[in-house]
Steps between C-alpha positions, in 0.01 A plus 500: 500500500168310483175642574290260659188568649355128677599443843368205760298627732657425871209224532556182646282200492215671687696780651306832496199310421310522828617915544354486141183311596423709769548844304309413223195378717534845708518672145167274390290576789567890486437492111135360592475722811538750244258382253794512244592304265880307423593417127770247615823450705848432458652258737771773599193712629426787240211493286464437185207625158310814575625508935849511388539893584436428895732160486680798754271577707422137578889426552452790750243267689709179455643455806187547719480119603753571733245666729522771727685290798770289507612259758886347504797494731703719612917355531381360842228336404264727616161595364516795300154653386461810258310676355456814289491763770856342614682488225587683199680869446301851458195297626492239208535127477432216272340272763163615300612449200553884365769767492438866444779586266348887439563537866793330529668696252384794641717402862772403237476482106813263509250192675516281189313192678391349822638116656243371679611147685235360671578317859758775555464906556682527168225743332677809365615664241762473240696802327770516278706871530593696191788655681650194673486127499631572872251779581212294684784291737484817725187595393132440568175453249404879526892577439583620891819375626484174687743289697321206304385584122255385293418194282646594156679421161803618273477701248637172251148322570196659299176559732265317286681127631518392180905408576584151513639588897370802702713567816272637768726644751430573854613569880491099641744588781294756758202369685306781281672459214263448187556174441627348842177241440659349202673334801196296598555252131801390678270256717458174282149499597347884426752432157233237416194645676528867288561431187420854250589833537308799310642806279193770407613687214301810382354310264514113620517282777814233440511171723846379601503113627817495737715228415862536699622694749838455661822716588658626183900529515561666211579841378243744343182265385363794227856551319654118584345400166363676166143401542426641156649170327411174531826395631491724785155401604581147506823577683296678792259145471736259549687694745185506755462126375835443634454658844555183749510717835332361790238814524380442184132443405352396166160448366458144342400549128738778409768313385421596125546902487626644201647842393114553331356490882516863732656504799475708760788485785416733837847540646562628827850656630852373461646389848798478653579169353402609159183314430165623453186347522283437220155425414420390165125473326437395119211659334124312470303732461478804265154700547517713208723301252771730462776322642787408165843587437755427185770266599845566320686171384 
């Protein structure tokens, strides 16, 4: 076993820099609005010297340059225009760049995070049961039946996303299903045009840059490989590397992922024809500095 704590952060050659940019500007101009003072910050977001006890609180804030309105397609190529009265569950949504988690896990203490995708109406919650990793397929956020679900994970993937590969599941299939709008990164052009997705934690505010999506064929992503080795995380890699389907997208510049990056893979219903389709982000941006994991050889 080898305990090794350095990982690469899932940076390219300027990627995450401008979401970066942006926050920390946002972050400047309310420290002065404020009359406050900053000691110094980390290029991952949190703060370092004597404002290193709020580096939370500022992840929290993080993802406020994606503004309270957001303008993409919809899968005809329609406007779509949202906005925080629109979207979100139990009255919340991440178009302002907050999440209530004290209410939220007052409607349901098993809400663990909240996916916010901007361009789509993707802003909900994410929950992972304690009863059953099949519990939120016919069941909604506040745990009432539903003919649709919820947005959730398995009980194998911890809720702080510090796995190499988090499987978000979700209802892709119904016109109201959760994720039907993961639908819309099929189009070559909104694939290029919308490029991040957000996950608020409690306690941080992670940016996901989304590199593929395509139709998986395969069995089971979460148990297909033992993501707690090295091995198995390079096995998932070069498997999505090796994806040559016609509906495939993929980001230029992410050619050189490793099993150090995070991954997060949103993964909507098995069909008919046994495929799925998958959308699949690599970490940039880690608010508070929390995100690290041991690899086993």
């Amino acid at each position: 076993m080898k305990r090794d704590r350095k990982r690469e952060k899932s940076i390219r050659p300027g990627g995450g820099k401008r979401a970066f940019e942006l926050g920390f500007l946002l972050l400047l101009a309310a420290v002065v609005c404020a009359g406050c003072s900053v000691s110094g910050q980390k290029k991952d977001g949190s703060k370092t010297g004597a404002g290193e006890e709020n580096g939370a609180e500022s992840g929290m804030n993080a993802g406020q340059e994606t503004g309270g309105k957001e303008t993409g397609t919809d899968a005809d190529g329609a406007g779509l225009e949202q906005d925080a009265e629109e979207t979100g569950m139990f009255g919340e949504s991440a178009a302002d760049g907050h999440i209530d988690f004290a209410m939220l896990k007052e409607q349901n203490p098993e809400i663990f995070a909240w996916l916010y995708i901007p361009g789509t109406d993707i802003d909900l919650p994410v929950l992972q049961s304690c009863v059953s990793d099949e519990f939120y397929i016919t069941h909604d956020a506040a745990g009432e039946e539903s003919g649709v679900g919820a947005v959730y994970t398995e009980m194998p993937n911890l809720m702080d996303m510090c796995d190499f590969n988090t499987v978000i599941h979700g209802n892709d299939l119904e016109e109201d299903g959760p994720l039907k709008a993961l639908h819309h990164f099929e189009d070559a052009d909104f694939f290029v045009e919308h490029e991040t997705f957000y996950l608020y934690l409690p306690d941080n505010v992670l940016t996901y840059e989304i590199f593929a999506s395509y139709y998986d064929e395969g069995s089971d992503i979460l148990r297909r490989h033992d993501y707690t080795t090295f091995a198995g995380c390079q096995e998932y890699l070069d498997e999505i590397y090796g994806i040559r389907s016609m509906n495939r997208n993929f980001r230029e510049g992410w050619e050189g992922l490793t099993p150090w990056h995070f991954l997060v893979t949103l993964n909507g219903l098995i069909r008919e024809d046994g495929t799925q389709y998958v959308v699949i982000g690599a970490l940039t941006e880690d608010a508070a500095g929390k995100i690290d994991r041991i690899i086993y050889e």
